[in-house]
C-alpha positions as a Markdown table, in Angstrom:
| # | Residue | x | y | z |
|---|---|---|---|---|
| 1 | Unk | -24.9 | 21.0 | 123.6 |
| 2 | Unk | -24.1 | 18.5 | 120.5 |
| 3 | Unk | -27.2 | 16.5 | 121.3 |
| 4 | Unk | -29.5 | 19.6 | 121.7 |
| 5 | Unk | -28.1 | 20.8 | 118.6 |
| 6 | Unk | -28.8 | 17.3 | 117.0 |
| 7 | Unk | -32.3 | 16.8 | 118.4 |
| 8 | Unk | -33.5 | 20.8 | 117.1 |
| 9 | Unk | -31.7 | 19.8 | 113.2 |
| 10 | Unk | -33.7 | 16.5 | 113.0 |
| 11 | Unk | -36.9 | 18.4 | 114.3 |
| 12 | Unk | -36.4 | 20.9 | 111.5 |
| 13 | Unk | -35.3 | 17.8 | 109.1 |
| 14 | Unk | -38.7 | 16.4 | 109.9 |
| 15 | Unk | -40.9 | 18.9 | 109.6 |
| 16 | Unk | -39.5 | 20.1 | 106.4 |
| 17 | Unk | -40.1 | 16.6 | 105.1 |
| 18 | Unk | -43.8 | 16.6 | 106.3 |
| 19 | Unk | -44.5 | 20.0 | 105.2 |
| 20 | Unk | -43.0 | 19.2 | 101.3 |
| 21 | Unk | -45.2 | 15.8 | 101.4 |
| 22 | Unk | -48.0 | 18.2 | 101.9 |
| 23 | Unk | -48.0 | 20.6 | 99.5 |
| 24 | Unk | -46.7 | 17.7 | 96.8 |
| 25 | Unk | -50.1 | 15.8 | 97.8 |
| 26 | Unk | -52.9 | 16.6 | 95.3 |
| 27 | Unk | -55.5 | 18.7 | 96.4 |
| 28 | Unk | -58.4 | 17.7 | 93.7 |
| 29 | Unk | -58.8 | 14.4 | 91.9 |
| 30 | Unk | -58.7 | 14.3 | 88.2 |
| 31 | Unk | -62.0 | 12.6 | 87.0 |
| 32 | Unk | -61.9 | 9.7 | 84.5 |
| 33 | Unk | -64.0 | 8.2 | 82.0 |
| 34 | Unk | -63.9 | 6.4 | 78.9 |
| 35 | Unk | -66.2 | 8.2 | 75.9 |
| 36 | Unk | -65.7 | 8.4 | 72.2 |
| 37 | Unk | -64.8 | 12.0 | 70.8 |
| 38 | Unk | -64.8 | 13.1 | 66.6 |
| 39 | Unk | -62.3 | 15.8 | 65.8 |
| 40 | Unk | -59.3 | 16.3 | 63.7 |
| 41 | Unk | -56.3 | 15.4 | 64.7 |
| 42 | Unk | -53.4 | 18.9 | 65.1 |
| 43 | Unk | -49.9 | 19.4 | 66.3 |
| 44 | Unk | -50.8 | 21.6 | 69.4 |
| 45 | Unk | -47.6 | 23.8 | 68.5 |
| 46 | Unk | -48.8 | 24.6 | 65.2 |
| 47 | Unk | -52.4 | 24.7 | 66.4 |
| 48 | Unk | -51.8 | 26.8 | 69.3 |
| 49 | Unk | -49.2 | 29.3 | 68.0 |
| 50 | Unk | -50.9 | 30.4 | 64.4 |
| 51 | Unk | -54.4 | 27.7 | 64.3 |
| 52 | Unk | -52.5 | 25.5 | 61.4 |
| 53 | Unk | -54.9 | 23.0 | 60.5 |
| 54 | Unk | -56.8 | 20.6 | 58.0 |
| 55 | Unk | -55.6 | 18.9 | 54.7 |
| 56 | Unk | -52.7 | 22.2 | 54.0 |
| 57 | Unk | -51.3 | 21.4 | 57.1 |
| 58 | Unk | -50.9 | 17.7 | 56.6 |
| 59 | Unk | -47.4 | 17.3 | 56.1 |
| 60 | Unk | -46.0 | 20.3 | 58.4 |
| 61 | Unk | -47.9 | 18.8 | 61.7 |
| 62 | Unk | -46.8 | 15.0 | 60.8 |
| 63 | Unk | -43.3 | 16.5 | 60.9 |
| 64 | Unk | -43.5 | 18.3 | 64.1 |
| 65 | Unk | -45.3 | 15.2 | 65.9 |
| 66 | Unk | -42.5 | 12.8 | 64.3 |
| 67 | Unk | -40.3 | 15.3 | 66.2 |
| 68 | Unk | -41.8 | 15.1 | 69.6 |
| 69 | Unk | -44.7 | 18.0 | 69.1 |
| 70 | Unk | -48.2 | 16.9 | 71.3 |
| 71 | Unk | -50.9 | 16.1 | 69.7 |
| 72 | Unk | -54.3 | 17.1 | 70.2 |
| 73 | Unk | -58.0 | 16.5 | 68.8 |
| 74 | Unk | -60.2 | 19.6 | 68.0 |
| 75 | Unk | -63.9 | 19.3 | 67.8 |
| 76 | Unk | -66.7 | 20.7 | 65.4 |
| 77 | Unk | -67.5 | 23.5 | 68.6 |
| 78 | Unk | -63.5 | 23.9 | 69.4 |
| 79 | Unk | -63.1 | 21.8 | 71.9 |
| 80 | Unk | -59.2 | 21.3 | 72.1 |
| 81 | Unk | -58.1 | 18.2 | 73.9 |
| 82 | Unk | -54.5 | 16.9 | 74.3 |
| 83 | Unk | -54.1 | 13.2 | 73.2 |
| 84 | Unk | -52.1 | 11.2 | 75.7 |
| 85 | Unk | -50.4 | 7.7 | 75.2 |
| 86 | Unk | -52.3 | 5.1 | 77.3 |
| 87 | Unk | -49.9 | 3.1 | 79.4 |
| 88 | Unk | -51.1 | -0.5 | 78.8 |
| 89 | Unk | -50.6 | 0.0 | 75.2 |
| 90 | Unk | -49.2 | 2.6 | 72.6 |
| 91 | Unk | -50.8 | 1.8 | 69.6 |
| 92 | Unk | -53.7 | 3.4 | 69.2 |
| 93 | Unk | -52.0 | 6.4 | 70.1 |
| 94 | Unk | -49.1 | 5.9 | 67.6 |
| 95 | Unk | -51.6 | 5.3 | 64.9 |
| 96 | Unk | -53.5 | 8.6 | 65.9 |
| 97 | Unk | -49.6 | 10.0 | 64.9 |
| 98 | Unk | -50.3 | 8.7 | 60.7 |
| 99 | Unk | -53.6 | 10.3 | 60.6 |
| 100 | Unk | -53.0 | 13.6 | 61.2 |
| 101 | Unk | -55.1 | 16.6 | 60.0 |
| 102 | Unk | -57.7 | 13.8 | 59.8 |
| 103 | Unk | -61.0 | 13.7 | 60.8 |
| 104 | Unk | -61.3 | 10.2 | 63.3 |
| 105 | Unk | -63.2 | 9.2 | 66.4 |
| 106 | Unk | -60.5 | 8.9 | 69.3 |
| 107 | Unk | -62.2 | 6.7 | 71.7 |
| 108 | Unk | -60.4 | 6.8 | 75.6 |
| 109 | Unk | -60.2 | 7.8 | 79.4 |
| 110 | Unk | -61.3 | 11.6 | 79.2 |
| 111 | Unk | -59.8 | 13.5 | 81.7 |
| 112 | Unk | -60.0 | 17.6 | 83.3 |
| 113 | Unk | -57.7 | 19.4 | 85.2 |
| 114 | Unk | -56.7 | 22.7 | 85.4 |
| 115 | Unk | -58.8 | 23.7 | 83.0 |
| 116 | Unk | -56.8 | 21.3 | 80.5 |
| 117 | Unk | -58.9 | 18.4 | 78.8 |
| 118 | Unk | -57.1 | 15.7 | 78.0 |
| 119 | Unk | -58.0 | 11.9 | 76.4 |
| 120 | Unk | -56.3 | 8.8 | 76.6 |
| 121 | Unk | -56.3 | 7.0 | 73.7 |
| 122 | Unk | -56.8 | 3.5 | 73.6 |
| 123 | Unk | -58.5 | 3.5 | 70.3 |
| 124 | Unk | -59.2 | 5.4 | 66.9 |
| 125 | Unk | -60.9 | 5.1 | 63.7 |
| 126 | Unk | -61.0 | 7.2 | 60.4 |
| 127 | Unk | -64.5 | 9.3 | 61.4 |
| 128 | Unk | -65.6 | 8.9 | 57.7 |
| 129 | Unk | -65.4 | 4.8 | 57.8 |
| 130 | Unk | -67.1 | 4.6 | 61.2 |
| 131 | Unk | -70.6 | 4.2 | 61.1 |
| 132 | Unk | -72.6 | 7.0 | 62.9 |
| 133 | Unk | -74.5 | 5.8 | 66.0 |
């Protein structure tokens, strides 16, 4: 009876293990590739909850990112991306942090999903020093 017992708890042991690895698989791939964006740098709190942005907003949105706030990059036609730390090196990203309510070319891996775009930067420049192409 133990070993009945045993052998029906590791079958339900197993497939509760195969059926969690399955739903934690992704179902779509998030698409990748590296393009060069111009926007203005935002705290997405202050951006999302009330649209804070530009040179009034300068000091308020360095605060809030300084304090762990996500930043994002907002386009000319409202595009709103969140800007994400690359993993082979931080300091594009941690410059993007001292040029906030800026206007700057983020250049990185552009990414999709769930409706949410995001870029990876891996480098940025002041939009007004960068020659146009």
């Amino acid at each position: 009876m133990k070993a009945w017992s045993l052998l029906t708890a590791s079958l339900f042991l197993c497939a509760a293990v195969v059926s969690v690895s399955v739903q934690a698989s992704p179902t779509a791939k998030t698409e990748t590739k590296s393009v060069t964006v111009k926007g203005e740098i935002v705290c997405m709190g202050c951006y999302m909850g009330h649209n804070a942005k530009g040179a009034e907003h300068k000091s308020c949105g360095t605060k809030c990112v300084a304090g762990g706030m996500p930043m994002g990059l907002v386009t000319a036609d409202g595009k709103l991306y969140v800007l994400t730390m690359s993993h082979e090196s931080a300091d594009a990203y941690n410059k993007a942090k001292d040029m906030m309510a800026s206007t700057v070319n983020v250049t990185g891996k552009a990414m999709e999903k769930d409706g949410v775009k995001a870029l990876e930067v891996t480098a940025i420049a002041d939009a007004a020093a960068t020659p146009a192409k």
